[in-house]
C-alpha positions in Angstrom: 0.0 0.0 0.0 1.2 3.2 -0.9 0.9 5.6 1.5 1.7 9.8 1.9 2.3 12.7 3.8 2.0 15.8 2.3 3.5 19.4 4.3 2.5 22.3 2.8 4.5 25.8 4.2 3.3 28.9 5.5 4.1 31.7 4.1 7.8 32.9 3.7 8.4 28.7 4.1 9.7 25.9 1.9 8.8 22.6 0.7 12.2 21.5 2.5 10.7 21.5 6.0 8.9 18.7 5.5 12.1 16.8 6.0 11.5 17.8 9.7 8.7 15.4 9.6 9.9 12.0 8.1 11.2 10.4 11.4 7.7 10.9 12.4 6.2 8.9 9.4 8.2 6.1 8.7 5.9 3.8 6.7 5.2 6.9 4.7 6.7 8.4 1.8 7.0 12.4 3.1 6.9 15.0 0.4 6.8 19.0 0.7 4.6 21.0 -1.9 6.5 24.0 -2.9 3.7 25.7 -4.4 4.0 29.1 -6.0 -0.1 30.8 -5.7 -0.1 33.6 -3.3 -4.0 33.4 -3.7 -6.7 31.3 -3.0 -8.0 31.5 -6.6 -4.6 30.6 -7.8 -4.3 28.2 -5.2 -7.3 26.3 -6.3 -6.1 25.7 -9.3 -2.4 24.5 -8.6 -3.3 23.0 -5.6 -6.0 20.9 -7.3 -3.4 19.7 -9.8 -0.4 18.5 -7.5 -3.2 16.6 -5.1 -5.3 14.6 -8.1 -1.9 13.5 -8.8 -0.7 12.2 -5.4 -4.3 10.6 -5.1 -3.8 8.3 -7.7 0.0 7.4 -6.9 -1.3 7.0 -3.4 -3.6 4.8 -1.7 -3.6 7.0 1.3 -2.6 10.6 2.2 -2.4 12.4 5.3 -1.9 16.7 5.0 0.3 18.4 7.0 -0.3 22.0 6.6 0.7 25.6 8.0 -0.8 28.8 8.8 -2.0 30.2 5.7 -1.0 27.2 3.6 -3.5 25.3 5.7 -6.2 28.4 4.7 -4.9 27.6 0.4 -5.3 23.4 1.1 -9.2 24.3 2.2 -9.9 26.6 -0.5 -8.5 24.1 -2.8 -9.1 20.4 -1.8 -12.7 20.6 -0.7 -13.3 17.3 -2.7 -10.2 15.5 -1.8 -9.6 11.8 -0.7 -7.3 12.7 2.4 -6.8 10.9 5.2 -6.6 13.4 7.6 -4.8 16.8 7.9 -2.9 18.1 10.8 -3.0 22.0 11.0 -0.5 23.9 12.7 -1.5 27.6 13.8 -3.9 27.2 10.9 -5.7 30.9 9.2 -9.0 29.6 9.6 -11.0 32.9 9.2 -9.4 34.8 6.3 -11.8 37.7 5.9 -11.5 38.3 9.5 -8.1 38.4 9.4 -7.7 40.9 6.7 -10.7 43.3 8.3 -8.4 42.8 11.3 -5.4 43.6 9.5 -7.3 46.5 7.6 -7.9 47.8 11.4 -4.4 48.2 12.2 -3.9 50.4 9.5 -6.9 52.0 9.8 -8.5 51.4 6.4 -12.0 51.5 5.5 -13.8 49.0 3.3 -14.7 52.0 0.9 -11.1 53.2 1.1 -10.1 49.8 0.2 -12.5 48.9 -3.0 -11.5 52.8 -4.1 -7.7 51.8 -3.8 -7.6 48.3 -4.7 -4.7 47.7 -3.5 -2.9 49.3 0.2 0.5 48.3 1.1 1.0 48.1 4.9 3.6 48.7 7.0 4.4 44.8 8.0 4.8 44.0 4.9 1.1 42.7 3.8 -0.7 44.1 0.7 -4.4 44.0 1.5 -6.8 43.5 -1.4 -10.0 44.2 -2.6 -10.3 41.4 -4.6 -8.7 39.1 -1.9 -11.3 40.1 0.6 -14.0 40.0 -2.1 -13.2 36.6 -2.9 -13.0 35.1 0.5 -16.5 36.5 1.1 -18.4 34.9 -1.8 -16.1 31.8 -1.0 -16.5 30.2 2.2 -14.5 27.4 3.1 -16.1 24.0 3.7 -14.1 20.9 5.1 -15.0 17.4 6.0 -11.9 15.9 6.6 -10.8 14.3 10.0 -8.4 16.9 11.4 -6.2 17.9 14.3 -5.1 21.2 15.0 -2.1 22.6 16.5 -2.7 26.1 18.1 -0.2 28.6 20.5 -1.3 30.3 23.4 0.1 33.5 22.0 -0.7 33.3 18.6 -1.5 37.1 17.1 -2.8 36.4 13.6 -5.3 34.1 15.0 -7.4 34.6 18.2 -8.1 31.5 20.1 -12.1 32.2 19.5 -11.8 32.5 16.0 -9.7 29.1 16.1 -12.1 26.8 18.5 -15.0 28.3 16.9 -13.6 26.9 13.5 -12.3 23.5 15.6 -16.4 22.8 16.5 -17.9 23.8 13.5 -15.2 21.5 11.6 -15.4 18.3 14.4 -11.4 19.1 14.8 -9.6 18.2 17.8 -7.8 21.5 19.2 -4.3 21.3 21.2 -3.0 24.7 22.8 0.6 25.4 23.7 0.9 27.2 27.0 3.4 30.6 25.6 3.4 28.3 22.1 3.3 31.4 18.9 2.0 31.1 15.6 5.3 30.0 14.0 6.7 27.5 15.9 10.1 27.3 15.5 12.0 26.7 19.4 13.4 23.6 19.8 10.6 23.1 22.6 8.0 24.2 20.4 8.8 21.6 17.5 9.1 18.9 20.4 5.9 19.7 21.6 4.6 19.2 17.8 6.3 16.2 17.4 4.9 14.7 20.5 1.4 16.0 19.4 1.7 14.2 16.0 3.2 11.2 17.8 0.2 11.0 20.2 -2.6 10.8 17.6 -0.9 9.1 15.4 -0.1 6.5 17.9 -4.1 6.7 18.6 -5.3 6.0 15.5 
């Protein structure tokens, strides 16, 4: 039987850090998607692609995915055939995160269909379209999953997270002081262990 685990990155990540994951998957081939959309719309479309693919090489596929990468892999694989999908510090609201984003910068939703486009000052460019999209797109997911949340994350609040975790039937794991990127040796131990657990539990 041939069987996969698929990491998809957050943003400003790489396919390569899926190798973190293989010790934890040993009967499992591991492979990082190093996708290029920096939309949903685009995602939906190359995401589609690369996971028809896997689906018919593999008879089974478990997703591993990462803040916004998890948000792209539910725009885009709302029909899919996986397993189940581990999220870690998942975006699971994305037009509240941009109207919270427009907040800090203290942009209106007129200003924002007038301008299109508004660069910010950390480095997001917050879209009309974008937030148009979302809106007329809700996200719908079935599959089994497992989320991975930090005590401190500040993209996500941990409202906006469990509400997503009940609607969805996910299980939710919070890190005491955990942040949305976890990177700290004791925060990727405390992942690993999480995977382990449920993995270990069927």
């Amino acid at each position: 039987m041939n069987k996969a685990v698929i990491y998809i990155h957050g943003k400003g990540g790489n396919a390569a850090e899926a190798d973190h994951y293989k010790p934890l998957f040993n009967d499992r081939d591991v492979l990082g998607f190093n996708y290029r959309a920096e939309t949903p719309w685009e995602a939906k479309e190359e995401f589609s692609g690369y996971f028809e693919k896997a689906e018919k090489e593999y008879d089974s596929v478990i997703l591993i995915a990462n803040s916004i990468g998890a948000f792209f892999a539910m725009t885009a694989m709302q029909n899919s055939k996986i397993e189940k999908a581990y999220f870690i510090s998942p975006v699971v609201d994305m037009e509240k995160l941009i109207k919270d984003m427009m907040t800090w910068v203290n942009i209106t939703e007129e200003e924002l269909s007038e301008k299109k486009l508004v660069e910010t000052p950390f480095g997001e460019t917050l879209s009309w379209e974008y937030l148009c999209y979302v809106r007329e797109n809700p996200v719908e997911w079935d599959v089994p999953t497992h989320i991975l949340y930090g005590e401190k994350d500040t993209l996500t609040s941990f409202e906006t997270v469990s509400s997503f975790a009940e609607k969805v039937g996910a299980s939710l794991e919070v890190m005491a002081n955990g942040e949305h990127w976890f990177h700290t040796d004791e925060q990727m131990a405390y992942l690993d262990l999480w995977i382990k657990e449920r993995e270990h539990n069927g």
